[in-house]
N, C-alpha and C positions, 0 to 999 in steps of 0.2 A: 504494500500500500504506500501511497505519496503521501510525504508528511506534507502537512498545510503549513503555509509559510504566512505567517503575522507579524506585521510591524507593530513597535511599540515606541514611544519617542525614547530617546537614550538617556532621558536624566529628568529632575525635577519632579516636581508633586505627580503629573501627568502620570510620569514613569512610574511611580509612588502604589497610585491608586490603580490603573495596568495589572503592575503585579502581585496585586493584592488579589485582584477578581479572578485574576487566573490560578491565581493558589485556591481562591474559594471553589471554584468546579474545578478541583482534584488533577489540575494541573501543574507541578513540581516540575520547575526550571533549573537546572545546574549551568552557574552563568558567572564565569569568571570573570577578574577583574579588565576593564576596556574591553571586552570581550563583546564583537560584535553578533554576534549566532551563536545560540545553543537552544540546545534539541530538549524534549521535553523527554524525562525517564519513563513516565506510565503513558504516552495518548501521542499520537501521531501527529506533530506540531514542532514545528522550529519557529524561535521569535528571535527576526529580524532590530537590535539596537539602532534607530535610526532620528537624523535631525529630524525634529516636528515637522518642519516646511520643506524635507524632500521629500514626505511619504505619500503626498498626492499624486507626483510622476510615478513613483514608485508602483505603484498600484495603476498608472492606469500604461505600465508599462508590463504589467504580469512579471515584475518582479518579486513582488510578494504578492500574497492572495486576498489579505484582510489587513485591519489594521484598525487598532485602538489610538482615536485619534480625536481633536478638538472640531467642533462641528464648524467652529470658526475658520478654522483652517482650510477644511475641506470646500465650504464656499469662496475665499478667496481663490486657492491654488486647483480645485477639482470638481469645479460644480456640474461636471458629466459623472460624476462618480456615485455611487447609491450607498445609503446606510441601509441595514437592518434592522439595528437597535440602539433606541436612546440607551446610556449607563447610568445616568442619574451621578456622576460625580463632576468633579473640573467645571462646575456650573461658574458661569462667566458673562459680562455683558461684551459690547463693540461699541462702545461710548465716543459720540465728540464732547472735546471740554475745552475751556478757555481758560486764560488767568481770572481770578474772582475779581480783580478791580477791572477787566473788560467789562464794555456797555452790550456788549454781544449777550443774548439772554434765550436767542433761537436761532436755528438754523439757517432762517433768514437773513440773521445780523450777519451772517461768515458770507453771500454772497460779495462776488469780487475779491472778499481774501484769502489769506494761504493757510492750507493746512498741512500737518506733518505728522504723516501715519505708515504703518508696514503694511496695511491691508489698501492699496491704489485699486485695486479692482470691488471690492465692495463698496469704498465711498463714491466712486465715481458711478456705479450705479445707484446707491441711494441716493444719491444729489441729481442725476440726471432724471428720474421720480419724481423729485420734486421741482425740477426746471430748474434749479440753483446750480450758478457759476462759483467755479473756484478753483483754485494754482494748489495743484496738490504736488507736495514734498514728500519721498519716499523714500524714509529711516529705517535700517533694520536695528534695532535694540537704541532702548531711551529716549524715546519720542517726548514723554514729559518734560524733556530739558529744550525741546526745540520752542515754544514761547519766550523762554526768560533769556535766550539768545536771542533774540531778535528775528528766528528762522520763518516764524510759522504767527499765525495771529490766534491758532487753534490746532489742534491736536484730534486725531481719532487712533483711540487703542482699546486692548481690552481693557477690562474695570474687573475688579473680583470683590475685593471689599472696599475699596473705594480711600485708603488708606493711601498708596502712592501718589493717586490724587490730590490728595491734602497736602501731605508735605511738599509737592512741587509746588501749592498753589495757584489748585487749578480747581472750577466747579465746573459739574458733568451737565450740559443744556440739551443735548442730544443720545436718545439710545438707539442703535440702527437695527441692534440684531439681541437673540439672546440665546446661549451657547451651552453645551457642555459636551463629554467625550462620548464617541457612537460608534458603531462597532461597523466599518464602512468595509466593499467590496468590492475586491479589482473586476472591471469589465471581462475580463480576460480566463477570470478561475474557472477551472473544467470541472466534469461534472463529478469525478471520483471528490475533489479535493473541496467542494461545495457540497457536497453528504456528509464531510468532516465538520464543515464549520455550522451545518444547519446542527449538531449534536453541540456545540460549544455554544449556540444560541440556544438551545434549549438548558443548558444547563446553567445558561448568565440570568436567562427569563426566571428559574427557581430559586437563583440567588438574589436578586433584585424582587422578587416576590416576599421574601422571606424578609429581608430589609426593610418593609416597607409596613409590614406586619406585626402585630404581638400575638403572643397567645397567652390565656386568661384564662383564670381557673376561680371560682367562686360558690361560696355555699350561699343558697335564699331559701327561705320559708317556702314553703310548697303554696299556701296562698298567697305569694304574690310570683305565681313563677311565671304565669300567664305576661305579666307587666312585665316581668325582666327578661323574661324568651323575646320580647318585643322588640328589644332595645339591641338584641344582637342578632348581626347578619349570619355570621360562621362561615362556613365553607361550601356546604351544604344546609346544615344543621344545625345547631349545638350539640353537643354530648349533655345526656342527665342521667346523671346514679343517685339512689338511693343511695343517703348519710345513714349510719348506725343511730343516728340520734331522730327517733319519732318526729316527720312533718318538715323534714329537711332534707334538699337534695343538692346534689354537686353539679355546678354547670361547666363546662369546658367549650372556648370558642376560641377563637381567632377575628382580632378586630383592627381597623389599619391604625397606624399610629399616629395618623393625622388627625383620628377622632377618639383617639386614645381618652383624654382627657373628659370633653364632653362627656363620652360614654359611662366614664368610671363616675362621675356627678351624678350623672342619671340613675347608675345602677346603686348607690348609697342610699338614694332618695328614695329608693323605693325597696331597700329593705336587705339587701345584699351585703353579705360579709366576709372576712375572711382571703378578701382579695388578692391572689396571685398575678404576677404578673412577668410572664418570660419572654428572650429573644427568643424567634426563630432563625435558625441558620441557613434554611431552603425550606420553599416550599415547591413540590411538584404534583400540579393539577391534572 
């Protein structure tokens, strides 16, 4: 069998959270130091260490297959290229911003001036959207310094938490895009080596299931079980056993963790106790 060939960016949080996801679906990397490829011990995969911004060619050159990569990226450098699947990390914006004492406060205001960004191909189509003229300057690494030189009258980069912004002294008036890492797909992968990576999307869809998840374990009085069975979705279901203690039963569900909160309110209020509350590690549907 053909190992599947995936890129991963070669350093930084990117690379970080990469290889965390492929440790979590049971994929162990032995990957020496600078060490550009190495094979994976259990699962028919090689990850390709590559710069963030050559893995767009990369991929649409059927040098690698796949690749864990910024959705930001793939718009500017491979917008013929298709994802699969959001990963829900490396969540990012594509921000213009200006220094805070500009009178610039919209998009508007930067017609006629210059801006200085590493992504020329998204601003010039978000600006040419909105019929807005502008001299665009193209910086690869520290665009934020290009205002306080004189270069640029505004800036478009990522933003993540909004902190490099600050201390350049810069406020963000503009978001163009909003980003994070996607599990993308050389035009080119055949079809042996595409039944590999439809098996690694299923098994990132159970890790990102499970992430997203709790699971919840709780005793309620048998007369209000009706109220609190309400309040939970489950999977199916809920689970309920019989407590050894008369008029009491155990509920077991799975609730997201987005309404984690709400839910646990709801379910006090109506009479529920003893509340457990665990990660899931996968869930497979």
């Amino acid at each position: 069998m053909s190992n599947l060939r995936i890129a991963v960016q070669k350093s930084g949080r990117l690379n970080e959270d990469s290889m965390r996801i492929l440790k979590d679906i049971g994929i162990s990397i032995d990957n020496g130091k600078d060490q550009l490829k190495a094979a994976a011990r259990d699962f028919p995969v090689e990850v390709f260490y590559l710069r963030n911004g050559d893995i767009p060619q990369y991929l649409k050159d059927g040098v690698v297959d796949a690749a864990i990569i910024g959705e930001n990226v793939l718009i500017e450098k491979g917008e013929d290229i298709q994802f699969v699947e959001r990963l829900g990390f490396s969540k990012c914006k594509v921000s213009i911003a200006v220094p805070k004492e500009s009178e610039a406060n919209s998009l508007q205001d930067l017609a006629g001036k210059r801006i200085a960004t590493s992504y020329p191909k998204t601003v010039e189509k978000f600006l040419n959207k909105q019929n807005i003229n502008a001299e665009l300057h193209v910086i690869n690494g520290s665009v934020e310094i290009a205002p306080n030189i004189g270069l640029a009258d505004g800036i478009c980069d990522i933003v993540s938490s909004g902190s490099t912004l600050f201390k350049n002294g810069l406020k963000e008036i503009e978001v163009l895009l909003k980003s994070e890492a996607v599990l993308a797909v050389s035009p080119n992968i055949d079809a042996e080596r595409n039944a590999i990576l439809q098996k690694i999307q299923f098994r990132i869809q159970s890790v990102l299931k499970g992430r997203q998840s709790k699971y919840i374990l709780l005793n309620a009085p048998n007369d209000k079980l009706v109220n609190i069975l309400a309040l939970l979705p489950g999977m199916r279901s809920p689970t309920v056993l019989p407590l050894a203690e008369k008029g009491w039963s155990s509920v077991h569900t799975v609730i997201s963790k987005n309404q984690f909160w709400e839910i646990i309110d709801e379910l006090k209020a109506n009479g529920a106790e003893g509340i457990l509350v665990c990660p899931i590690e996968k869930m497979v549907l």
